[in-house]
C-alpha positions as CSV (number, residue, x, y, z in Angstrom):
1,X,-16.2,-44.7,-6.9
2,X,-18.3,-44.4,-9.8
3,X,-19.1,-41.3,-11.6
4,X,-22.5,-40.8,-12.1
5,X,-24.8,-38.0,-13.4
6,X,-26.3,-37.0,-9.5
7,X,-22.9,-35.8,-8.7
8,X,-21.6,-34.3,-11.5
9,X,-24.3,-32.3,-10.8
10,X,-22.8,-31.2,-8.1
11,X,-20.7,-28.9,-10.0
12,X,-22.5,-25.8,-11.0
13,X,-20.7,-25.2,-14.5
14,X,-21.9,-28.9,-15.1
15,X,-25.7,-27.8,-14.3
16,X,-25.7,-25.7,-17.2
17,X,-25.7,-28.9,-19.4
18,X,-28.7,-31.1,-20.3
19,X,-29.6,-34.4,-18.8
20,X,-27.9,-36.0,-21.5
21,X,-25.2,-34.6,-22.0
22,X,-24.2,-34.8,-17.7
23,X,-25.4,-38.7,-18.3
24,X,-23.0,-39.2,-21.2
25,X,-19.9,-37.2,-19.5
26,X,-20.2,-39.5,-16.1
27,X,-19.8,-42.3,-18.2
28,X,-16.8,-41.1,-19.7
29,X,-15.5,-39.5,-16.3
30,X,-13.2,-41.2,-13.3
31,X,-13.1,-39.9,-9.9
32,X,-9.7,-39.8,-7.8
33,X,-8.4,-39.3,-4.5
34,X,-5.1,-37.0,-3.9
35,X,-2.7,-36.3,-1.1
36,X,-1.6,-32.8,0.4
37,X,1.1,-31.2,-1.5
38,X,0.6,-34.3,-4.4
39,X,0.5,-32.2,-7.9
40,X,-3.0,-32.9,-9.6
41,X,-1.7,-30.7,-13.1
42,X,1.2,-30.3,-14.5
43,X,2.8,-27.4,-15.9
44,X,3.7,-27.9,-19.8
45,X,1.8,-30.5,-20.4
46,X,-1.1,-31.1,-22.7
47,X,-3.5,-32.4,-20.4
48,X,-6.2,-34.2,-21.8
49,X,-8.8,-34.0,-18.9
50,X,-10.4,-30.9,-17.4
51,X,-10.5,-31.0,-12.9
52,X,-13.7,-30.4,-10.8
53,X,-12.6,-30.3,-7.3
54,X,-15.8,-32.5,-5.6
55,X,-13.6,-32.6,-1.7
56,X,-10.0,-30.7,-0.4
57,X,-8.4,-27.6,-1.6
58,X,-6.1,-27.0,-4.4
59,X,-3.7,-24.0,-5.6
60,X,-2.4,-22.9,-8.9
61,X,1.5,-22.4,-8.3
62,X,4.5,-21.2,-10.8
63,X,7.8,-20.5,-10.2
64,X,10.2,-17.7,-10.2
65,X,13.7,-17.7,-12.2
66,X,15.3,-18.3,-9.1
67,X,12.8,-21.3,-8.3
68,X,10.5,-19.9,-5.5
69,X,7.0,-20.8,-5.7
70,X,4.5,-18.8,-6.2
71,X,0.4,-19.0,-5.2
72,X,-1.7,-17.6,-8.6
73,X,-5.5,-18.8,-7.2
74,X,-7.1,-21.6,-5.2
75,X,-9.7,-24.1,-5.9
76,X,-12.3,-24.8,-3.9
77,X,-15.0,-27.7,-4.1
78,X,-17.6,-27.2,-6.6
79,X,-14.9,-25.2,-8.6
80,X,-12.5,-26.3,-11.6
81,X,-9.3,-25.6,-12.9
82,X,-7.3,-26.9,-16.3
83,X,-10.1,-25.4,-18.7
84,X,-8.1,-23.4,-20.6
85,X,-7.1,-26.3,-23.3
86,X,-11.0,-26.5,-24.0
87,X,-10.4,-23.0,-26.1
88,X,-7.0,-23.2,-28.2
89,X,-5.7,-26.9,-27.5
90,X,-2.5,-25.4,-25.7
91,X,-0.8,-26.9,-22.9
92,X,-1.1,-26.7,-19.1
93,X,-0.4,-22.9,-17.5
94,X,0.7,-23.8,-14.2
95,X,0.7,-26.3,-11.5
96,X,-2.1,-27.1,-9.7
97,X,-1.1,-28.7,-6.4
98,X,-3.1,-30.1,-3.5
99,X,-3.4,-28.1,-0.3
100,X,-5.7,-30.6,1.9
101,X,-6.8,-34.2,0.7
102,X,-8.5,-33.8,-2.0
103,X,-11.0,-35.7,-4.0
104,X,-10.9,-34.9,-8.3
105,X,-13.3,-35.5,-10.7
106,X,-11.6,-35.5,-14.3
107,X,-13.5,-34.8,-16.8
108,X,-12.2,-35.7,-20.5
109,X,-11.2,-32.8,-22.6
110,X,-12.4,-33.5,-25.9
111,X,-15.6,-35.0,-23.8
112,X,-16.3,-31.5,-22.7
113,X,-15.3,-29.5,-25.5
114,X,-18.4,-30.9,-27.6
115,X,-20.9,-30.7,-24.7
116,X,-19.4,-27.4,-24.4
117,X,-20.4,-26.2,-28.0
118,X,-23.5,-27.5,-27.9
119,X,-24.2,-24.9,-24.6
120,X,-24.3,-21.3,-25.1
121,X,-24.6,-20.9,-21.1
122,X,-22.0,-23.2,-20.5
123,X,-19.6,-21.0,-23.0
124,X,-21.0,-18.1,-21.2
125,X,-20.4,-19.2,-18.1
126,X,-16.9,-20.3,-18.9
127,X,-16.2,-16.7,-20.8
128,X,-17.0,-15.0,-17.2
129,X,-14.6,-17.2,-15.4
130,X,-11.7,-16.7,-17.3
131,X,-12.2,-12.8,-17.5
132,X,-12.5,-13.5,-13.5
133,X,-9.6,-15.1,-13.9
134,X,-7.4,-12.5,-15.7
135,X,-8.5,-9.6,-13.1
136,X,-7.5,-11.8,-10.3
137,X,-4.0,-12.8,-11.9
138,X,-3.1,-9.1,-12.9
139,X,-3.8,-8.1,-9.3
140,X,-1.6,-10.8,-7.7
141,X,1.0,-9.2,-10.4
142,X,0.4,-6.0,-8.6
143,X,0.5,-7.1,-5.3
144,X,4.4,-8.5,-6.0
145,X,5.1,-5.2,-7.1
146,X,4.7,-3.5,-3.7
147,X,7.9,-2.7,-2.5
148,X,6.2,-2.0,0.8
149,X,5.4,-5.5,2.4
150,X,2.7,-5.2,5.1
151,X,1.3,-3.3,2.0
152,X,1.5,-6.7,0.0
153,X,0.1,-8.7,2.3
154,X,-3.0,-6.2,3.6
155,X,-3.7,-6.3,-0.6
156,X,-3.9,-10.2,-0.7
157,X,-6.6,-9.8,2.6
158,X,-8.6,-6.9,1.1
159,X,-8.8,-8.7,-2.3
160,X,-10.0,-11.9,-0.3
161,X,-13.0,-10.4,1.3
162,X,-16.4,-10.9,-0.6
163,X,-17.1,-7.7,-2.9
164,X,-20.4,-7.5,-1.1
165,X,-19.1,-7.0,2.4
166,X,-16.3,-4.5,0.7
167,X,-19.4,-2.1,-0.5
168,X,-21.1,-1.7,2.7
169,X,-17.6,-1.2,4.5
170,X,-18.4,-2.4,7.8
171,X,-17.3,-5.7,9.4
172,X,-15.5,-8.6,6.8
173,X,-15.0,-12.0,7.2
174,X,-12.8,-14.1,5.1
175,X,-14.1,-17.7,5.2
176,X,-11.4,-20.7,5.0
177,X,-8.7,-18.1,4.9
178,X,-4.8,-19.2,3.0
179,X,-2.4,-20.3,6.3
180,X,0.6,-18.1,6.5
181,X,2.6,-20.3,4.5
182,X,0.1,-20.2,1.4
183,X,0.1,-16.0,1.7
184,X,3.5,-16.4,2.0
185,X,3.6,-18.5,-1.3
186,X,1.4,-16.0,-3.4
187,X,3.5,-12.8,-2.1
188,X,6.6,-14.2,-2.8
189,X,7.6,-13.7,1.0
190,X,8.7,-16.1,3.7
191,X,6.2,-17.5,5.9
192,X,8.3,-15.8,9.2
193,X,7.7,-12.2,7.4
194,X,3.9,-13.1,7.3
195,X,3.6,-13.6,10.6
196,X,4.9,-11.0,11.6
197,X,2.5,-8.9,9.7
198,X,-0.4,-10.6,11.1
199,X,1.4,-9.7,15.0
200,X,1.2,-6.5,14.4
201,X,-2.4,-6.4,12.5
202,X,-3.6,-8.4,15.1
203,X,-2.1,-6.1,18.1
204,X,-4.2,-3.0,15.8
205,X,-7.1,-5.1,16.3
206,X,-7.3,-5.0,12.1
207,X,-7.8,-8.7,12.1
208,X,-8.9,-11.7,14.5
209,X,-8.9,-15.3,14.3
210,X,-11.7,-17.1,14.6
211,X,-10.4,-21.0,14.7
212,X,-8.8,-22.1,11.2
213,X,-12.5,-21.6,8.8
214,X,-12.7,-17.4,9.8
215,X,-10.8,-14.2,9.5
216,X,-12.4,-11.5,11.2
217,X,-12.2,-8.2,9.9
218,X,-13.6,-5.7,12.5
219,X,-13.1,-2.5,10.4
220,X,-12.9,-2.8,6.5
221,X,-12.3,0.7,5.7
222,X,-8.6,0.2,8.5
223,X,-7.5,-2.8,6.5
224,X,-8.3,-0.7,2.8
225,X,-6.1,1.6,4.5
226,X,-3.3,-0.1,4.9
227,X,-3.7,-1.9,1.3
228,X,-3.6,1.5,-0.5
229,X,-0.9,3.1,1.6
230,X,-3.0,6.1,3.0
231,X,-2.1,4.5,6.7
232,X,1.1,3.3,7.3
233,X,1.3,-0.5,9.6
């Protein structure tokens, strides 16, 4: 499929740029379609493209000493990920691997970099997501050092609920909500201890399912509870 200017358009970081610069990046992009659990970056490697997730889901994953895996963020569509090598030239992070089929825009590097330094916004816009991006990893680092596991995995759902629906308090939802193998991934757990969790949050009545795209949260202030250890699961 070709690339062209309409849909990288589609990608809000991308609408920051002027019509000439989106019309000269389609040209240069390519647009490809990925398989579940098929690895779209790799790890130590100096990519030379930057990802815009147009369809699917991705995850960025590393690995312990020991070699478990472990869940850092996911991508949704409209989003990006491999961005970093557009500031110091450095090589790939972590893995980025494919959760659902996916469908990937690649974007050059060196493509973007100029467009990039031509658009204060864009460099704006980039500067918030990476600080977005730090707060969100240092958590996750928090949240593996819980000794206490339904602690662990009540942290990974509070920190998954909108910030708006966490000031008023009330009723959450967490829209397309990680399966119990992909909390299990981030927490460093098995997916058989997650469950587990979920039985009994589910027996509290602190969550509900609602089909695979919803996560009911009836009370927010129960689940906070649980997450900060003032109410024991």
């Amino acid at each position: 499929m070709v690339v062209t200017p309409e849909l990288l358009s589609f990608f809000p970081l991308l609408k920051l740029l002027p019509a000439s610069s989106v019309v000269a990046l389609a040209q240069a992009s390519a647009m490809e379609k990925f398989a579940r659990r098929a690895v779209v970056l790799n790890a130590g490697v100096r990519e030379q493209k930057v990802c815009f997730l147009f369809e699917g889901r991705l995850q960025g994953v590393d690995f312990t000493v020991d070699g478990r895996e472990v869940g850092l963020f996911f991508v949704e569509p409209g989003d990006f990920c491999g961005e970093l090598a557009l500031f110091d030239h450095g090589v790939q992070p972590e893995y980025v691997i494919v959760l659902s089929p996916a469908v990937v825009v690649w974007v050059p590097l060196e493509n973007l970099r100029a467009a990039m330094l031509d658009c204060p916004p864009l460099v704006n816009h980039l500067g918030v997501r990476l600080a977005e991006r730090i707060r969100q990893l240092t958590l996750q680092r928090s949240l593996l050092g819980m000794p206490n596991i339904a602690r662990r995995v009540c942290g990974q759902l509070w920190f998954l609920v909108e910030e708006l629906e966490k000031a008023h308090m009330k009723e959450g939802v967490i829209k397309n909500p990680p399966t119990h193998m992909e909390i299990a991934i981030m927490l460093n757990l098995s997916r058989e201890t997650v469950t587990r969790v979920f039985q009994s949050l589910q027996q509290q009545d602190v969550v509900r399912r609602d089909g695979a795209a919803r996560l009911q949260i009836p009370s927010l202030s129960l689940l906070k509870a649980y997450a900060d250890g003032s109410r024991e699961l």
